[in-house]
C-alpha positions as CSV (number, residue, x, y, z in Angstrom):
1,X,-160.9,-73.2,74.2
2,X,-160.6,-70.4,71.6
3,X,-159.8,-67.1,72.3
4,X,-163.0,-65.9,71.5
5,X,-164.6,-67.8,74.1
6,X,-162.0,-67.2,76.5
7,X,-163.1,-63.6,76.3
8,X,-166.9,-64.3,76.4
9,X,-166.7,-66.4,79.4
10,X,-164.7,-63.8,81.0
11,X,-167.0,-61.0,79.9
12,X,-169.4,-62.6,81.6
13,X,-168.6,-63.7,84.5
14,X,-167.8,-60.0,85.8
15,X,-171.7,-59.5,84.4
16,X,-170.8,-57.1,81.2
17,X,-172.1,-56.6,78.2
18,X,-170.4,-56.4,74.9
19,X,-171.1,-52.1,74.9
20,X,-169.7,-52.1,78.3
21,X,-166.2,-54.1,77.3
22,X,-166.3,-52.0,73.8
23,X,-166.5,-48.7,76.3
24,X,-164.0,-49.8,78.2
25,X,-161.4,-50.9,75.7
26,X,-162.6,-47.6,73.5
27,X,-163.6,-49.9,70.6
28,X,-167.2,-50.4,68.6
29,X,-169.6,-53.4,69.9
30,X,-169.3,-55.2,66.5
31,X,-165.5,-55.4,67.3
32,X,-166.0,-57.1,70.3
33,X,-168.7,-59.2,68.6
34,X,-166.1,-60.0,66.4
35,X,-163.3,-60.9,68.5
36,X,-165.8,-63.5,70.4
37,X,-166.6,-65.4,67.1
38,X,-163.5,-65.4,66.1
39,X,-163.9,-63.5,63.4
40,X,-161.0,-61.5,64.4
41,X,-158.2,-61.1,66.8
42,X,-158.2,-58.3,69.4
43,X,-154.4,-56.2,68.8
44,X,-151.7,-56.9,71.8
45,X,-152.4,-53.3,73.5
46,X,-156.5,-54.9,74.0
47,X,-155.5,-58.4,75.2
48,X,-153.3,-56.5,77.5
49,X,-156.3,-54.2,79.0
50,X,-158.6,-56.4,78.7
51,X,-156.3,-58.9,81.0
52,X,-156.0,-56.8,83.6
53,X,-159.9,-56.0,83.3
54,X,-160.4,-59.2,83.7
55,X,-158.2,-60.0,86.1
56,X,-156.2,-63.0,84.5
57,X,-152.7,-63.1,82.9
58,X,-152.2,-62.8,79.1
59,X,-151.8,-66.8,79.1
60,X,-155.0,-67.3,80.6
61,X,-157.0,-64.9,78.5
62,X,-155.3,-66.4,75.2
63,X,-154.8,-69.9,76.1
64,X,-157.5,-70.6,78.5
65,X,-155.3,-72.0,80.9
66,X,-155.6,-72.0,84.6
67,X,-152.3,-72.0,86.3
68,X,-151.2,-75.3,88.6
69,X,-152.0,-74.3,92.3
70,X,-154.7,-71.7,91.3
71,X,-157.1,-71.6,94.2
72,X,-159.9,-68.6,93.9
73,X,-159.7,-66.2,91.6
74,X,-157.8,-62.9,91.7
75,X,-159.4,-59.4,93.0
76,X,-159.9,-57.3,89.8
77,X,-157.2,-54.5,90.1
78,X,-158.5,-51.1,91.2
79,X,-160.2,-49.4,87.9
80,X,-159.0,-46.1,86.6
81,X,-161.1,-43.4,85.7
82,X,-163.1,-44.6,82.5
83,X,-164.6,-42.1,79.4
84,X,-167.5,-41.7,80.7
85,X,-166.5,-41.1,84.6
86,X,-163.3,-38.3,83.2
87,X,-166.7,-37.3,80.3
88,X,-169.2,-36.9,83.9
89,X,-166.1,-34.6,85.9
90,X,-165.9,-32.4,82.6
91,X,-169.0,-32.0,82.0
92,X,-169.5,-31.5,85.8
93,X,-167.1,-28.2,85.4
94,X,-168.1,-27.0,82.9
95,X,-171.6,-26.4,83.6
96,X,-169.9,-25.2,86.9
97,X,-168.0,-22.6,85.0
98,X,-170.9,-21.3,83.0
99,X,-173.2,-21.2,86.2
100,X,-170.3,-19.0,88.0
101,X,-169.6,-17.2,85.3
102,X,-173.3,-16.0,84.7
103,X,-174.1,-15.6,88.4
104,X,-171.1,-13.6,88.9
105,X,-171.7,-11.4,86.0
106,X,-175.6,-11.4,87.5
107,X,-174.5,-10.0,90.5
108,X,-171.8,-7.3,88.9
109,X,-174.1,-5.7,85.9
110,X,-177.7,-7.1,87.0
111,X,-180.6,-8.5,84.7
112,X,-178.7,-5.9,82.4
113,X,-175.9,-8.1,82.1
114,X,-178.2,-11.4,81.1
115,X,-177.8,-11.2,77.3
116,X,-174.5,-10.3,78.0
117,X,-173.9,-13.4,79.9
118,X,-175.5,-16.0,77.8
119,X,-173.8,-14.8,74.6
120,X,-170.6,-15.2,75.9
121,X,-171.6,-18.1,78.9
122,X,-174.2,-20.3,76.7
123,X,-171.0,-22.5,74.9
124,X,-170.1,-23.1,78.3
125,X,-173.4,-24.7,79.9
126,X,-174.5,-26.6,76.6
127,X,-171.0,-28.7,76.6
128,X,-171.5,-28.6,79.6
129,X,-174.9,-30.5,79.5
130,X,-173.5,-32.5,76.9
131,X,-170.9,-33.9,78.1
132,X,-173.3,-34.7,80.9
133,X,-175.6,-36.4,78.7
134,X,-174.2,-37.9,75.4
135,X,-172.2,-41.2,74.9
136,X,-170.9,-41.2,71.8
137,X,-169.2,-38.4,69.5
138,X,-169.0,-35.6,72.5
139,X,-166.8,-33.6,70.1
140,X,-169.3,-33.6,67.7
141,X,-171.8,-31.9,69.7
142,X,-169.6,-29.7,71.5
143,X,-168.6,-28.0,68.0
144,X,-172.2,-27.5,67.2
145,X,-173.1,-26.4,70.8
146,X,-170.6,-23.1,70.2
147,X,-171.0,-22.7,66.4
148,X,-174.8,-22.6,66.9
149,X,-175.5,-20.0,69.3
């Protein structure tokens, strides 16, 4: 069994999709796609992750090779915190911040304060919402969200 396949199997058997193992290893889809036809081999530091993703040993994942005395197979280790779970908690404060931020200077100056607050607040709560709701390029949008307003 190739490696390709090795990693296919694998992939699916924990029931994920080529975008989800791309997202996880920080790598494009067509990578992946690649790496499963064999078109090209994954680098050490992604066999690693994607070992312990998967739960196997390097030997497994390359070789395809079960070890002697095997019986079920091993828990996956505990996950840390993927892009788009640390992407979710920075997004989450954020929006936090600029929601504080405008309340609190809401409740110091009053509806006086409002333009006030969004000129300086707005950067906040956009990234904010981005980072909430796009995938890909969060940067990207985050630049434009402050150069814009």
């Amino acid at each position: 069994m190739t490696l390709g396949e090795n990693i296919c199997r694998l992939r699916k058997e924990r029931g994920m999709s080529q975008g989800d193992l791309a997202d996880r290893l920080g790598v494009s889809r067509q990578s992946v796609s690649k790496w499963e036809t064999n078109g090209s081999v994954p680098d050490l530091d992604k066999l690693v992750v994607m070992s312990r993703l998967f739960g196997v040993t390097l030997d497994q994942l390359v070789c395809g090779e079960e070890p002697a005395g095997q019986q079920e197979e091993e828990p996956e280790p505990p996950r840390s915190a993927g892009p788009a779970q640390s992407r979710q908690v920075v997004g989450g404060v954020l929006l936090g911040v600029g929601l504080l931020g405008l309340l609190l200077l809401l409740f110091l100056t009053g509806l006086d304060g409002l333009p006030l607050g969004l000129l300086f607040l707005l950067p906040f709560l956009l990234c904010g919402v981005l980072c909430l709701r796009v995938n890909r390029r969060l940067g990207l949008w985050c630049a434009w969200a402050v150069y814009l307003p």
